[in-house]
C-alpha positions as CSV (number, residue, x, y, z in Angstrom):
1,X,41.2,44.2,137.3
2,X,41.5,41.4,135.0
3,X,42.5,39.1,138.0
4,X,39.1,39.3,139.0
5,X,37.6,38.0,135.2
6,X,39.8,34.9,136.4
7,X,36.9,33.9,139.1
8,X,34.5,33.7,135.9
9,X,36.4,30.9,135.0
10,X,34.1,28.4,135.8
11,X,31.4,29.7,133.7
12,X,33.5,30.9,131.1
13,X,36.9,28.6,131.0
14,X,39.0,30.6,128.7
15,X,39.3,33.5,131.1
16,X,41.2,31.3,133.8
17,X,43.8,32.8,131.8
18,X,43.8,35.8,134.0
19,X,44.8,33.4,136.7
20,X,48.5,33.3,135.6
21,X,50.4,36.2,136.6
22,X,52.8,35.4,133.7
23,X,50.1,36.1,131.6
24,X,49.0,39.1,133.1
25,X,52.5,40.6,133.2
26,X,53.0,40.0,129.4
27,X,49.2,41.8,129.4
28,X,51.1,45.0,131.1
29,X,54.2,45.5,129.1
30,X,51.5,45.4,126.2
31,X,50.0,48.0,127.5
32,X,51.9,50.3,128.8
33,X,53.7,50.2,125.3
34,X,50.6,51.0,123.3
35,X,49.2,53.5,125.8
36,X,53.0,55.1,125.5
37,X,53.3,54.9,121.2
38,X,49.8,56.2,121.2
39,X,50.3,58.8,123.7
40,X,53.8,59.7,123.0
41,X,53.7,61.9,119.5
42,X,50.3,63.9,121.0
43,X,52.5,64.5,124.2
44,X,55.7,65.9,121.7
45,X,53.3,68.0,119.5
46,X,51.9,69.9,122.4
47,X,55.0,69.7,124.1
48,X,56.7,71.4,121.1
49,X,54.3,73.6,120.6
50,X,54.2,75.5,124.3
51,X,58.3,75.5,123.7
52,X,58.8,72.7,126.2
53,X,62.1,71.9,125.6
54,X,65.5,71.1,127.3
55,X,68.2,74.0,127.0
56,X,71.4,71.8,125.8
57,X,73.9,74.1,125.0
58,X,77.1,73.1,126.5
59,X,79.0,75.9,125.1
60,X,82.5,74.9,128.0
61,X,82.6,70.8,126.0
62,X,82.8,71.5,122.3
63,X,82.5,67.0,122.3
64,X,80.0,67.0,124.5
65,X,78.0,70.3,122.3
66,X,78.5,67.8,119.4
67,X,76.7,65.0,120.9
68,X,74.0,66.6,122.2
69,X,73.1,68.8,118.7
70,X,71.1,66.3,118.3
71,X,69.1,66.6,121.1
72,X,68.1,70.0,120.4
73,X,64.0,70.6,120.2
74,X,63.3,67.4,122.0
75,X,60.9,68.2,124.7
76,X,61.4,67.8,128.4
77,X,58.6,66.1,130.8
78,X,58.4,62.5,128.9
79,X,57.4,61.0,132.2
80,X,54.1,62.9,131.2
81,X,53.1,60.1,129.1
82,X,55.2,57.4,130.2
83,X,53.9,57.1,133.8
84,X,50.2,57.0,133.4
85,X,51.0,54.6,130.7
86,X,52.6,52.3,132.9
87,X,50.4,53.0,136.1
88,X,47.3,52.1,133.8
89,X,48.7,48.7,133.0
90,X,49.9,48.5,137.0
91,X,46.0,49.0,138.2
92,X,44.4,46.6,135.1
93,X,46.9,43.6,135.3
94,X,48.2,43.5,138.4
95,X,46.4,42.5,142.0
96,X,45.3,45.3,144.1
97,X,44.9,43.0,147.2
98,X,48.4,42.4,146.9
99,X,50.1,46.0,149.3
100,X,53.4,45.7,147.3
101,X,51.1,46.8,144.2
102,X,50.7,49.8,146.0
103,X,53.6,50.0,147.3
104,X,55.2,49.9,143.8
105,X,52.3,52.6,142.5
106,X,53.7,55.1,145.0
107,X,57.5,54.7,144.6
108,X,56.6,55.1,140.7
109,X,54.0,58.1,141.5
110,X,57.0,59.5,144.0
111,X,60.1,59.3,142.1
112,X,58.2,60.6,139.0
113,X,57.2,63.6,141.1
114,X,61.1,64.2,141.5
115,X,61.3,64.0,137.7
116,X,58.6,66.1,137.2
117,X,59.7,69.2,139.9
118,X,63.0,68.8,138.1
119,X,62.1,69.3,134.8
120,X,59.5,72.1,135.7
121,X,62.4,74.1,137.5
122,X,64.1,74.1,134.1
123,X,60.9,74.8,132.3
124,X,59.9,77.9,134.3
125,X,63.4,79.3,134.7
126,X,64.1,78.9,138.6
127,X,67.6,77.2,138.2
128,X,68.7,76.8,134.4
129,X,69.4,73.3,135.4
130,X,66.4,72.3,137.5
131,X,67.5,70.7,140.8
132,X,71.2,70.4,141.4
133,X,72.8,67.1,141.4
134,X,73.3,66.9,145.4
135,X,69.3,67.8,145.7
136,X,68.2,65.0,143.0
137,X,70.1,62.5,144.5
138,X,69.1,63.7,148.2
139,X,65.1,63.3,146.9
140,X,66.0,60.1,145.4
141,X,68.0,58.5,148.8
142,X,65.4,59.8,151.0
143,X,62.4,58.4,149.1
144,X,64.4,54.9,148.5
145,X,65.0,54.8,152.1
146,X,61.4,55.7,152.7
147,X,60.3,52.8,150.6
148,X,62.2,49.9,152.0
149,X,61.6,51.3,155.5
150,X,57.7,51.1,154.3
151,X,58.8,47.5,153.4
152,X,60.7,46.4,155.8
153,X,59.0,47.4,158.8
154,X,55.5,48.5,157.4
């Protein structure tokens, strides 16, 4: 969107700006890190609050129990936050005549969907740890391959 506040350049000639995707890419990391520190501790209360947390007990590595203590009461689903953050800075600072915007927006929306389905199976009890390894990475090959067919020959 603010691609388009470049063609009021000529009446107003600071926002030619907008013009540079450099500028507008800088624009989008800004974003999407504000919208994620602002968003972020509301996300963790609530998430704490409804018990939304990871189970990381790994009672068979004594090391591995010690390096994950500290983990213990962080909350699960941080792609809650993270990827409307980013997807709001995609649609504001990018160009949505350009197809691989989209393109990008759905292999974000898509492999977040994994993430999400993942951490939701833990949450809800259906599998103590959510999709198994073989099925994660079977989601994730057949979405990539998805993708760059979609690019390739789309």
């Amino acid at each position: 969107m603010l691609r388009y506040l470049a063609l009021a350049g000529d009446w107003f000639g600071p926002l030619r700006v907008f013009e540079s995707i450099t500028v507008r890419a800088a624009l989008a990391v800004i974003i999407s890190f504000v919208a994620a520190v602002l968003l972020g501790p509301v996300f963790i209360r609530r998430m704490c609050a409804k018990d939304a947390t990871e189970d990381v007990d790994k009672p068979d590595a004594e090391r591995l129990q010690e390096l994950h203590n500290c983990k213990k009461g962080t909350p699960t689903m941080g792609g809650l936050f993270l990827v409307p953050s980013i997807m709001v800075a995609i649609f504001l600072c990018c160009d949505p005549g350009n197809p691989l915007v989209w393109v990008g927006q759905f292999v974000l929306f898509a492999f977040a969907l994994l993430g999400f389905l993942d951490d939701y199976w833990k949450l809800r009890g259906w599998g103590r740890k959510g999709l198994i390894k073989r099925q994660k990475f079977l989601g994730q090959t057949m979405l990539a391959f998805i993708h760059v067919a979609d690019l390739a020959w789309g």
